[in-house]
C-alpha positions in Angstrom: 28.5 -1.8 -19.1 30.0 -5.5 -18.7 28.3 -8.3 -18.7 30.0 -10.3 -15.8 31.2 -9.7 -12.4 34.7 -8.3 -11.5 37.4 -10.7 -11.8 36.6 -13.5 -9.7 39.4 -15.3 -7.7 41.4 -18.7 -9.0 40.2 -21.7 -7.1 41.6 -25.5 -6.8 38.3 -26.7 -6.8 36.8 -30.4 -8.2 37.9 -30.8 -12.0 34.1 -30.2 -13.5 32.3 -28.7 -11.4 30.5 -25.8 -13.7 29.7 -23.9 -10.3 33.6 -22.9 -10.5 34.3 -23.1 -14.0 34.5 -19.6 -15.9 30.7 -18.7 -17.3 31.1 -18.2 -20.7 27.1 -17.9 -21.4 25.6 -15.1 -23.1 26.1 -12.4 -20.7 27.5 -14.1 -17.7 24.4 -16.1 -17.1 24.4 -19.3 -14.6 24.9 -22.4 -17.0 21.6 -23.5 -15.8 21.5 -26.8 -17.9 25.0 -28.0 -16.8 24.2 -27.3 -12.8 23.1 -30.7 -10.6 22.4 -30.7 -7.4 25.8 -32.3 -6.1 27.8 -29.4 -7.9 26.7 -27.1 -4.6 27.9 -28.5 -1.6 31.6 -29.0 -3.1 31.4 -25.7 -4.5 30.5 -24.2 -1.3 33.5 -25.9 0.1 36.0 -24.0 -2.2 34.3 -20.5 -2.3 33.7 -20.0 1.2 37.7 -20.7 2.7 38.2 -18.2 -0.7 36.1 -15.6 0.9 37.8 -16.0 4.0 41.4 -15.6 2.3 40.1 -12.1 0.7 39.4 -10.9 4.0 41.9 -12.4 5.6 44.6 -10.7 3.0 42.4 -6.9 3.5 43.0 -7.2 7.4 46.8 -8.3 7.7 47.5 -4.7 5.7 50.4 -3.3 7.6 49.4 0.1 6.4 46.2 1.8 8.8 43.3 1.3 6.2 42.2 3.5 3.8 38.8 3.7 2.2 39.8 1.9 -0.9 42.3 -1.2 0.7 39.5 -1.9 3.3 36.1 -1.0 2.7 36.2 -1.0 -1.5 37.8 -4.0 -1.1 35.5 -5.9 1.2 32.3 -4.5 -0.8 34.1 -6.7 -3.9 35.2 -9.5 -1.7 33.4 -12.9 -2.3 32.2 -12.9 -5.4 32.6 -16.2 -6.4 30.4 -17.3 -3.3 27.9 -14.7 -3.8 27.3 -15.8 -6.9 26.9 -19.5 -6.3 24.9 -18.5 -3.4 22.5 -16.6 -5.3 21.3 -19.4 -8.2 21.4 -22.2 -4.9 18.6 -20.0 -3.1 17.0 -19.0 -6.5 16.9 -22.6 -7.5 15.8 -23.8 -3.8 12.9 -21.4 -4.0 11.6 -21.7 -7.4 12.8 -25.5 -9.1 13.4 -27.3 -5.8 14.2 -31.1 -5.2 15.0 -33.4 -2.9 18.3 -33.5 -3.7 18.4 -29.7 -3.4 16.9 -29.4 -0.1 19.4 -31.7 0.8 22.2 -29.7 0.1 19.6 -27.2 1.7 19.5 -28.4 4.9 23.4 -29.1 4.9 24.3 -26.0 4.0 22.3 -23.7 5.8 23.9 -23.4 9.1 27.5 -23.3 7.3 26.4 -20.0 5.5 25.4 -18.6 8.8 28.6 -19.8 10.2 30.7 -18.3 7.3 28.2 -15.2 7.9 29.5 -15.0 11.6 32.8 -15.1 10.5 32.6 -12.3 8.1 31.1 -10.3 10.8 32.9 -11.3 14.1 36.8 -10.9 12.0 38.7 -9.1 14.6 41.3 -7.6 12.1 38.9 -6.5 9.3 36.8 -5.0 12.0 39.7 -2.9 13.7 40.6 -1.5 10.0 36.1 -0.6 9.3 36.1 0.8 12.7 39.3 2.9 12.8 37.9 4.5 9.5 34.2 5.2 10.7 36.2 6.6 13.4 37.5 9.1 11.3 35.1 9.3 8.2 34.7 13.4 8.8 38.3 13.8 8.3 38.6 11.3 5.4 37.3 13.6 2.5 34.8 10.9 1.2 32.3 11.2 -1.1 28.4 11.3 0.2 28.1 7.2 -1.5 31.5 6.6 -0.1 30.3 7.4 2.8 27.1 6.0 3.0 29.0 2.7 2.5 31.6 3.2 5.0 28.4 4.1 7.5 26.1 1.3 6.0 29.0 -1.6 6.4 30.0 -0.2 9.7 26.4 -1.1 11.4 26.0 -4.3 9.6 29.3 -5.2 11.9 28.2 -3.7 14.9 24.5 -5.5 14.5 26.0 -8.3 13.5 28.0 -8.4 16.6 31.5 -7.0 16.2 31.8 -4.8 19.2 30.4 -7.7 21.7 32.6 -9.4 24.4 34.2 -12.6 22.9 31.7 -14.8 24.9 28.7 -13.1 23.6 30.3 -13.3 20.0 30.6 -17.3 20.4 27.1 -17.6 21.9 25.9 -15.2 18.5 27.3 -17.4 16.0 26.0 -20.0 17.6 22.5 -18.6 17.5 22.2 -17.5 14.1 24.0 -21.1 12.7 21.0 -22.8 14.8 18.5 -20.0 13.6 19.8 -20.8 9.6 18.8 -24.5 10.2 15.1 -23.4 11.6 14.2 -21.3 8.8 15.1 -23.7 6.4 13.1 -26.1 8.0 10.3 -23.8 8.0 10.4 -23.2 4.9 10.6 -27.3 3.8 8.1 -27.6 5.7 5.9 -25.4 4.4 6.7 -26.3 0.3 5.6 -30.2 1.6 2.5 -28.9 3.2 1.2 -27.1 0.3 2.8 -29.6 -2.7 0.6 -32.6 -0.4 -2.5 -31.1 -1.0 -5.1 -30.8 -3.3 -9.0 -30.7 -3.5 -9.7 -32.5 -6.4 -12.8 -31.9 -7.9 -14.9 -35.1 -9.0 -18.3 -33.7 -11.8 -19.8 -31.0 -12.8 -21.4 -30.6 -8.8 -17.7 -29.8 -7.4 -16.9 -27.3 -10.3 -20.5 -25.2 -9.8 -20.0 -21.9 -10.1 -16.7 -21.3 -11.1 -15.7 -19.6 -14.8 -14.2 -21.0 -17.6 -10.8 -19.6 -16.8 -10.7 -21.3 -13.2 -11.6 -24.6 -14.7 -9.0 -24.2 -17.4 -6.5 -23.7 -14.6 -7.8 -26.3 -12.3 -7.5 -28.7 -14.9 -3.9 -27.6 -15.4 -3.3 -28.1 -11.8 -4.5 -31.7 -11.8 -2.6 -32.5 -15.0 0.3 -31.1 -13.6 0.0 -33.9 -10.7 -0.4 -36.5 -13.1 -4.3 -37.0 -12.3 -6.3 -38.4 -15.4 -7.0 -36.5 -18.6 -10.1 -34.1 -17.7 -9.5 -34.3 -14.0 -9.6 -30.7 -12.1 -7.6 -29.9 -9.1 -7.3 -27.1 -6.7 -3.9 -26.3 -5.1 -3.5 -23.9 -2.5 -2.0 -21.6 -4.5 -3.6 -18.2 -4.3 -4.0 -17.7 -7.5 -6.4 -20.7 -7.7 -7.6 -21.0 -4.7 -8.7 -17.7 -4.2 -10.9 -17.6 -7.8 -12.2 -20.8 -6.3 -13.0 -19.5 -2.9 -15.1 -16.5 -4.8 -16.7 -18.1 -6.9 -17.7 -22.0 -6.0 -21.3 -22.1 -4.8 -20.3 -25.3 -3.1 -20.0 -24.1 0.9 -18.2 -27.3 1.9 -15.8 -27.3 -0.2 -15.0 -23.7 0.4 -14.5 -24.5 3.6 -12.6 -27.6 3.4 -9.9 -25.6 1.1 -10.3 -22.5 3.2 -9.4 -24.5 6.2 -6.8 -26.7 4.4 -5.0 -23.1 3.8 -4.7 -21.8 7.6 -3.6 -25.2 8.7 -0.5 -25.2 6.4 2.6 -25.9 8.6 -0.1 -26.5 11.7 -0.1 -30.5 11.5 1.4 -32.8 13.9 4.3 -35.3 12.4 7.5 -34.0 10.8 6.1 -31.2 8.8 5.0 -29.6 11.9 5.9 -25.8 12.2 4.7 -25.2 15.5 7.6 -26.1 17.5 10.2 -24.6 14.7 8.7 -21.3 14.9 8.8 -21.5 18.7 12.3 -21.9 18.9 12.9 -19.2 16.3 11.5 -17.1 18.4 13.1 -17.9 21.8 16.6 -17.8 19.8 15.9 -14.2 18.7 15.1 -12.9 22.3 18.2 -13.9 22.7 19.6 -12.5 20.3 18.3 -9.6 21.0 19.0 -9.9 24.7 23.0 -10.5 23.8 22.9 -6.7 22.3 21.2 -5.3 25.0 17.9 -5.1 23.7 14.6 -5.6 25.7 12.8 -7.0 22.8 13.8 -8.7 19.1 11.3 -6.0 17.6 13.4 -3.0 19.3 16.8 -4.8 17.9 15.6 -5.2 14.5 13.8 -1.7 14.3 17.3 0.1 14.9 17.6 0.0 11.1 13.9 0.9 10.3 12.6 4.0 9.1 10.1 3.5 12.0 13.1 3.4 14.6 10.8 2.4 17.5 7.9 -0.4 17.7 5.8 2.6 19.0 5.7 4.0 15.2 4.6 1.3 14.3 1.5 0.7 16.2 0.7 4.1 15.7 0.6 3.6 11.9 -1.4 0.9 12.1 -3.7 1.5 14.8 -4.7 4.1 11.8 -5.8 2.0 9.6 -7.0 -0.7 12.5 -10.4 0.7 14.1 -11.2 2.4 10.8 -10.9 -1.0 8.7 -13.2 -2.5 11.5 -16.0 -0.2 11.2 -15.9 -0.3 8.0 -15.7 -4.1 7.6 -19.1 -4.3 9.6 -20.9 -1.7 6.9 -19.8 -4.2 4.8 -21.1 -7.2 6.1 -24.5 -5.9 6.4 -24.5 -5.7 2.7 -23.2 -9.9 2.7 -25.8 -10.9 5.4 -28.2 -9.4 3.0 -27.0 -10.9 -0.1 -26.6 -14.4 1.8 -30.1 -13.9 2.6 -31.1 -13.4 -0.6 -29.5 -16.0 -2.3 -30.8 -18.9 0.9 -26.8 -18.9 2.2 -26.9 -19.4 5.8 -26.2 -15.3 7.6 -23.9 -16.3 9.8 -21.4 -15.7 7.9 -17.8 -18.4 8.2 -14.6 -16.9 6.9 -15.2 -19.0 3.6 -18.1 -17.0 2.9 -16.8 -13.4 2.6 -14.5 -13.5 -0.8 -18.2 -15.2 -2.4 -20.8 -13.1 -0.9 -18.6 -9.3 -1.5 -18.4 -10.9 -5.1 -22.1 -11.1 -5.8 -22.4 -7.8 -3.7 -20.2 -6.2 -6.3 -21.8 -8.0 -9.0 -25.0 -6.8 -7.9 -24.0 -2.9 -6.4 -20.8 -2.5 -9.5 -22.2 -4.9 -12.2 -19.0 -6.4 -12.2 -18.1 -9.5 -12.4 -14.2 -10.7 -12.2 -15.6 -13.9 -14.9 -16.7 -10.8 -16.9 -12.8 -9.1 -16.4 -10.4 -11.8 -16.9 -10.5 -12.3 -20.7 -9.0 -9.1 -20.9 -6.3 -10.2 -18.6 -4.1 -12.4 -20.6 -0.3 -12.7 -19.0 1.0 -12.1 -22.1 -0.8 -8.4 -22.8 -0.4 -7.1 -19.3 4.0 -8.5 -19.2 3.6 -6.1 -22.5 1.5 -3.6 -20.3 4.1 -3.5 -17.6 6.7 -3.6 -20.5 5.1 -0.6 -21.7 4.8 1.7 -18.6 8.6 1.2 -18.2 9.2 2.5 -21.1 7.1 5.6 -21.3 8.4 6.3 -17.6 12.2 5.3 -17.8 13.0 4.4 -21.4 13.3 1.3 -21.0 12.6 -1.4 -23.9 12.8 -5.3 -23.4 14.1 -7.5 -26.7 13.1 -11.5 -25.3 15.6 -13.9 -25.9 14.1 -17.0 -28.1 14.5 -19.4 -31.1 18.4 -19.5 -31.7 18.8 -16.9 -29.5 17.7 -18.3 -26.5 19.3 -19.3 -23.2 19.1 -22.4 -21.1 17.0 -21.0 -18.0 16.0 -23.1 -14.5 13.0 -24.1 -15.9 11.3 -24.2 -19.5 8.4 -21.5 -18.4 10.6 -18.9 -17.5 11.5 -16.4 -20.3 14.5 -14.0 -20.6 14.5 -10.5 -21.9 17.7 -8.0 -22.3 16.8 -4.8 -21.1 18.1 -1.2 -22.8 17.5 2.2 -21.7 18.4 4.7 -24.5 19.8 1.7 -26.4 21.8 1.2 -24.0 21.9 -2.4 -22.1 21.8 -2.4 -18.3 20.1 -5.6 -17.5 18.8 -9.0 -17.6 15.5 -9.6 -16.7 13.9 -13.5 -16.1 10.0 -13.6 -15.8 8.7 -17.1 -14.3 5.4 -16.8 -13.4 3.2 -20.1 -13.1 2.8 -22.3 -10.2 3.9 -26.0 -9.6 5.5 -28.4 -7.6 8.5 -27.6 -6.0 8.0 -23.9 -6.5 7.4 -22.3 -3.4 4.2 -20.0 -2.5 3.4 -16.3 -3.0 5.4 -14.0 -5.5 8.9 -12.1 -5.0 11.8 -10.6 -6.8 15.4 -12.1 -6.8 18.9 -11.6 -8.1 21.3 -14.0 -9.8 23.6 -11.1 -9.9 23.9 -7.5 -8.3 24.7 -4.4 -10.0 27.8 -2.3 -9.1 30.1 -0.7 -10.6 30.6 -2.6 -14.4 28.6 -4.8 -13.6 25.3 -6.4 -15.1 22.7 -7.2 -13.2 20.5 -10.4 -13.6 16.6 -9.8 -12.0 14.1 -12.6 -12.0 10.4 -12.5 -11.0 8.3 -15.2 -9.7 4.9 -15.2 -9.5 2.9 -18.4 -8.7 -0.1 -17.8 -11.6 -2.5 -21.2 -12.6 -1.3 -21.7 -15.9 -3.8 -22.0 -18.6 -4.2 -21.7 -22.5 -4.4 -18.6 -22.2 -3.4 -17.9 -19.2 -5.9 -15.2 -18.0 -5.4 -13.0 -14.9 -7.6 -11.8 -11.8 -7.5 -7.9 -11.5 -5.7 -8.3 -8.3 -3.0 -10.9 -10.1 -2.1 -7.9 -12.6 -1.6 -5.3 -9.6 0.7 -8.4 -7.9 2.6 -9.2 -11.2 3.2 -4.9 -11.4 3.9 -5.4 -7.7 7.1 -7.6 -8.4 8.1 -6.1 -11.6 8.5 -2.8 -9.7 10.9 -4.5 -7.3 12.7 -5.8 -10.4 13.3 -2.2 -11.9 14.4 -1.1 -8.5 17.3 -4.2 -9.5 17.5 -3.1 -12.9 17.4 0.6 -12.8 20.1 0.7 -9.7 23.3 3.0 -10.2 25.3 2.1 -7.3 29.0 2.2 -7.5 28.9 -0.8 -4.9 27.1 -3.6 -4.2 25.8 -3.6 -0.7 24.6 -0.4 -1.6 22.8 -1.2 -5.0 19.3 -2.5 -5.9 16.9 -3.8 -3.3 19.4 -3.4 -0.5 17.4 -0.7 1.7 16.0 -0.4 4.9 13.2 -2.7 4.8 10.4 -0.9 5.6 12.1 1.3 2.3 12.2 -1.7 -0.4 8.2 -2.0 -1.0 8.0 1.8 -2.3 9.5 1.2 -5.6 7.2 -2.4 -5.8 4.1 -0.9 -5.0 4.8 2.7 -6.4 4.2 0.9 -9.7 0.8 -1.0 -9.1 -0.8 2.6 -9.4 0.0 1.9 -13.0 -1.9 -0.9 -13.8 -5.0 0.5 -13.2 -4.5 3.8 -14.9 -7.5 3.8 -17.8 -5.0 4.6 -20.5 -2.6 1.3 -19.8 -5.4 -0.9 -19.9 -7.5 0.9 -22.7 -3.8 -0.2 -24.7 -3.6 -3.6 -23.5 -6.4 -4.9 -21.9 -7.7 -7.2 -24.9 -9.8 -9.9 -25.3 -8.3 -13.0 -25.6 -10.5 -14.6 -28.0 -12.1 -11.6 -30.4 -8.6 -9.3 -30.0 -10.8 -5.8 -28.8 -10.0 -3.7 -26.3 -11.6 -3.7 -22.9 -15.0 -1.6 -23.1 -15.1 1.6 -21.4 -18.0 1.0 -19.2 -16.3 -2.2 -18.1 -13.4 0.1 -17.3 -16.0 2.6 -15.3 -17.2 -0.3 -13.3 -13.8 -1.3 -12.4 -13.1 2.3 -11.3 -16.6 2.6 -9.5 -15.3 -1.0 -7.3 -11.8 -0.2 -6.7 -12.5 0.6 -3.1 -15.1 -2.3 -2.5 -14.1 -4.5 0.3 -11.1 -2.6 1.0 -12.0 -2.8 4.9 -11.6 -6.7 4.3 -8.2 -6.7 2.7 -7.0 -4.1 5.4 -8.3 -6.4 8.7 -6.8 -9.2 6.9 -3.5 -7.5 6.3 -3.4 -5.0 9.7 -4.2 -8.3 11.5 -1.0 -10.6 10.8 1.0 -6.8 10.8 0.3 -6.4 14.5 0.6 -10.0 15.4 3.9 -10.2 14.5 4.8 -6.8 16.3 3.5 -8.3 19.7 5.2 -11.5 19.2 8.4 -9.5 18.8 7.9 -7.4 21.1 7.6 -9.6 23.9 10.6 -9.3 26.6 13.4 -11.4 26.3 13.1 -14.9 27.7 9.2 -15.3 27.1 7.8 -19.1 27.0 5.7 -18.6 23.5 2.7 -21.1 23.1 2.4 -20.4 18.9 -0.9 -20.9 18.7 -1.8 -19.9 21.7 -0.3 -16.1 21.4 -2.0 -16.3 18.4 -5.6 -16.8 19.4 -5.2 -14.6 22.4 -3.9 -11.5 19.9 -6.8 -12.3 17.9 -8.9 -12.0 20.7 -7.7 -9.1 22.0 -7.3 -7.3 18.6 -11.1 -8.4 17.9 -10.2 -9.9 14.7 -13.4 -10.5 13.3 -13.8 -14.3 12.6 -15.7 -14.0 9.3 -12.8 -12.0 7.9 -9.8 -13.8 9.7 -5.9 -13.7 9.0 -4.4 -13.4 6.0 -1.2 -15.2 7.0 -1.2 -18.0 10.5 1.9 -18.4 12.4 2.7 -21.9 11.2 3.0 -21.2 7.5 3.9 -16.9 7.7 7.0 -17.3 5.4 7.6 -13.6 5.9 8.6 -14.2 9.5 10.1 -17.4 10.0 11.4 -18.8 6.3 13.7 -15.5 6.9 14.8 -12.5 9.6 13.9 -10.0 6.2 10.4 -9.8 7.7 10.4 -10.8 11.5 8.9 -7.1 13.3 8.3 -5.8 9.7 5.1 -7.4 8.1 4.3 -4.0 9.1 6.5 -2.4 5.9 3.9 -3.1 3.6 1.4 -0.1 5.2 4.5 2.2 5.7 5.4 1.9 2.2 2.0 2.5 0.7 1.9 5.8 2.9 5.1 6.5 0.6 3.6 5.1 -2.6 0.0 6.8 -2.5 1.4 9.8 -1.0 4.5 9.3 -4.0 2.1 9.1 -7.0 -0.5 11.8 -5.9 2.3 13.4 -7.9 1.8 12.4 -11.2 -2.0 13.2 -9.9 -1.0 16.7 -9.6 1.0 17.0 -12.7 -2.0 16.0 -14.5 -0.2 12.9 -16.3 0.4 9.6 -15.2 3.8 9.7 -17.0 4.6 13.3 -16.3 8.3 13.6 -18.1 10.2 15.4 -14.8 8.0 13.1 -12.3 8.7 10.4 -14.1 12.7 11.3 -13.9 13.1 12.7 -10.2 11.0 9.0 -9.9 13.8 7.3 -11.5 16.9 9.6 -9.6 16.0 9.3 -6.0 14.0 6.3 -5.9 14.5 3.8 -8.2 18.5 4.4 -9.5 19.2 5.7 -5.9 19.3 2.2 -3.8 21.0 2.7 -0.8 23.0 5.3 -1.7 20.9 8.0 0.2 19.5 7.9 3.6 15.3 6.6 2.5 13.7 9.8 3.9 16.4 12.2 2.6 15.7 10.0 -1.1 11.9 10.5 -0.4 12.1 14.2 0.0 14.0 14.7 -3.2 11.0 13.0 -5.4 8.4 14.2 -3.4 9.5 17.7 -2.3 8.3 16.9 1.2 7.6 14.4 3.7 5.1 11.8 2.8 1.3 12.4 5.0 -0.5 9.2 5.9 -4.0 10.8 4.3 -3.4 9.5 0.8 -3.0 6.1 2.1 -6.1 5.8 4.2 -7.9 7.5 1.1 -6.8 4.8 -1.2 -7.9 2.2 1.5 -11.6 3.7 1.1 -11.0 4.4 5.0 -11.6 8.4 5.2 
């Protein structure tokens, strides 16, 4: 396979500008260490008219279109922009600046301008609709014409078959809606980078293990605080260890409420009025395509089709959650009793009283897990399971052979399957300033057809010497790596086809398909190591693990069923609602009977997933549709007997993770599975049946 994209077009761009220049780096890698800041914005200014030539040139064909002059054509149109565009948002989201979210904030509505364009060209348009017209004559093949159907509804969504007066008024939208989400999301990076609880003596630090002070004091050296400081960040992977284990109640509650009021405070960071307007703009949006509500536009192109399936998924896991939550908080009222906390309990009391209950009920402690936890031992852990299941072996690029990367923590691996090399794979997993929150999977560069594709995962871990993981980090850092092999395993012929680029209520099935294996006994009985004496983790530690999985599992579900049908009434409202943010909110929460003690996961001022991007807005929801896939999915291997069952393991790889978008989801589903998924599985795993 080649290392680089297709043949990119010849530009007149600014003499030096490596953004334009030919990439001669190992592999067709961004030159990382010769990209500033001011390189974007004139780039962007060459590559987007060049895009716009491509498609110009595929729609003044004199000849009616064929499948290869109009839609191959457009699927390898714009190259040299998408890849500029990918490393700008890669290096916006994880090795931000000033300078960068300058360009940012300049740039952002031009993309969704160029976007517009794409989608509102008359002539390209005529020539995609006049072959979907006549795609059961044209002899296509099923990925040929999964494309021609797939680029055909981005056009009409995206506006195509409006009346010219609508199509102005869209363009106009979604330029205004690019400039809100990237405020959102500024805002949000200078909420969180602004704070942090610093911890001042050995009274602030009571309770909490060796590992969370290590990475506490990383955090505070990392902000330049004096040598032996500690600081906690509201990253979740410190402040959660910190908000289970500090026997300090105030300053649980001071960092617990410091957390829900990111994006929430008056002055120019405020998120409150950016997220209102998102929202009025997408009514009408929706409105302009004849939708009653954003949710109904947006679920068109949803396995769930309609926001009824939805609530009926989730309304599933909702009243059982509840019930079970308040089993569960008998057992905390009777710990906090027992230890002289006060019983009524504050939402920065449950993550420490279910520990000690767990402690106490499981005798397990997470202080007691995390030296077997090392980053290093579970990357090779996840290395490992891809291996057994796909073949797959990772050689990491370093001394003399290593690559200039966005940052000196990330790492770089070349990745072979049967000796052969199909990818690129970046790991960059700690936290600091000027990375933004939360984990995720990205591209610098698709697969297609010849093509090489460049994954990167991010994770936001406190780093440490060693760095030492939380149960619940390892699942999260499996989580992302199974969205990168879903980049890395892809065999599309064509881009908007390949990878990640499903339905999105599709893409979480390959991502959380794979957590099941980092609790299976045998991958951690291999790599779960001490990381001071080297031995293995004992087996009754393993039992106790086991025996816990399913321990405040009502919790995490009203936490996460919570925020999921939140967002789902807020998008469902009818076109032309007046939204009060925090209003709506406290009044779902109220009528939902989200439990105060337990709370939201994610607030509407800092939820990324629905205002820092459309990916999410009326889908927080795809998280619970795809674990009905993924629990119902790996009760396979169950059934086989082997957690890396040979012909699971491949009709895994065929339909799921090499498929892409090449199948219709459901129809990809069925293949692996034999049959449709059932929701039992799902609530099983939960602990809720």
């Amino acid at each position: 396979m080649d290392s680089t994209d297709r043949a990119l077009p010849t530009t007149d761009g600014p003499a030096g500008n490596p953004l334009l220049d030919d990439w001669t780096t190992p592999h067709g890698l961004p030159p990382f260490d010769r990209v500033r800041a001011e390189h974007f914005v004139p780039a962007f200014d060459v590559a987007m008219p060049a895009h716009l030539r491509e498609l110009d040139a595929i729609a003044a064909q004199a000849a009616p279109p064929t499948f290869a002059d109009t839609l191959e054509a457009f699927d390898a149109s714009g190259r040299l922009l998408r890849r500029i565009e990918l490393l700008f948002h890669n290096l916006t989201a994880s090795a931000s600046s000033k300078e960068l979210q300058a360009a940012e904030r300049e740039l952002a509505p031009r993309a969704a301008a160029h976007e517009s364009a794409i989608y509102l060209h008359a002539g390209l348009f005529a020539r995609i609709d006049a072959l979907h017209r006549d795609r059961a004559r044209l002899g296509l093949r099923p990925e040929q014409l999964r494309l021609l159907e797939r680029v055909h509804l981005d056009f009409v969504r995206a506006g195509a078959k409006l009346d010219p007066a609508a199509k102005a008024r869209s363009a106009e939208v979604q330029t205004r809606l690019a400039d809100l989400t990237t405020r959102f999301s500024q805002n949000l990076l200078a909420d969180e980078g602004a704070f942090a609880l610093e911890l001042r003596g050995e009274a602030d630090l009571a309770g909490l293990p060796e590992s969370v002070r290590a990475a506490a004091r990383g955090a505070a050296e990392a902000r330049g605080l004096p040598a032996g400081s500690h600081a906690i960040t509201l990253s979740a992977s410190l402040a959660e260890p910190f908000l289970t284990f500090s026997t300090r109640r105030d300053l649980r509650e001071t960092l617990w409420r410091a957390r829900v009021a990111r994006g929430a405070h008056d002055g120019a960071n405020d998120n409150r009025p950016v997220a209102a307007e998102i929202m009025a703009l997408r009514q009408e949006l929706a409105a302009l395509h004849g939708f009653s509500s954003y949710a109904a536009y947006e679920l068109v192109d949803r396995m769930a089709g309609e926001p009824a399936a939805v609530l009926e998924l989730l309304e599933k896991a909702w009243q059982p959650s509840l019930a079970k939550a308040a089993a569960d908080r008998a057992l905390l009222i009777e710990q906090a009793r027992a230890i002289g906390e006060p019983t009524e309990l504050a939402a920065w009391d449950w993550r420490y009283l279910a520990e000690k209950v767990r402690q106490q009920r499981f005798d397990l402690d997470d202080a007691e897990l995390k030296p077997f936890f090392t980053l290093d031992n579970m990357i090779a852990a996840m290395f490992g399971c891809a291996e057994r299941l796909f073949g797959l072996t990772f050689t990491e690029r370093t001394g003399h052979a290593a690559v200039p990367l966005h940052h000196p923590d990330a790492r770089l691996w070349e990745v072979r399957r049967h000796g052969e090399l199909i990818a690129l794979f970046i790991g960059d997993n700690y936290a600091r300033v000027g990375k933004r929150s939360g984990a995720w999977m990205s591209i610098f560069r698709s697969q297609s057809a010849g093509v090489l594709p460049i994954v990167i995962n991010n994770n936001n871990f406190a780093k440490a010497a060693p760095t030492l993981l939380s149960f619940d980090d390892v699942r999260t850092l499996f989580h992302e790596f199974g969205h990168g092999l879903h980049g890395m395993l892809s065999q599309a012929t064509y881009e908007r086809l390949a990878g990640t680029s499903v339905l999105r209520d599709y893409v979480e099935l390959p991502s959380q398909i794979f957590e099941n294996w980092a609790g299976e006994r045998e991958v951690l009985t291999r790599h779960a190591r001490h990381h001071a004496t080297g031995a293995p983790i004992p087996d009754a530690l393993l039992d106790k693990l086991e025996a816990a999985r399913r321990f405040n599992q009502a919790w995490a579900t009203v936490q996460y069923v919570a925020p999921a049908l939140i967002d789902m009434a807020l998008h469902s409202l009818p076109n032309g609602t007046a939204i009060d943010l925090p209003a709506f909110e406290a009044s779902e929460c109220a009528r939902l009977g989200v439990p105060g003690d337990i709370g939201l996961r994610h607030h509407l001022s800092h939820f990324a997933h629905l205002f820092s991007t459309s990916a999410y807005a009326a889908g927080y929801y795809v998280y619970m549709w795809a674990e009905v896939l993924d629990a119902d999915g790996y009760d396979a291997f169950r059934e086989a007997g082997d957690p890396f069952h040979a012909a699971t393991a491949e009709r895994l790889h065929r339909h799921v993770y090499a498929a892409g978008n090449t199948v219709e989801p459901a129809a990809g589903f069925r293949a692996f599975r034999g049959r449709d998924p059932v929701v039992g599985p799902m609530l099983a795993k939960r602990g809720l049946i």
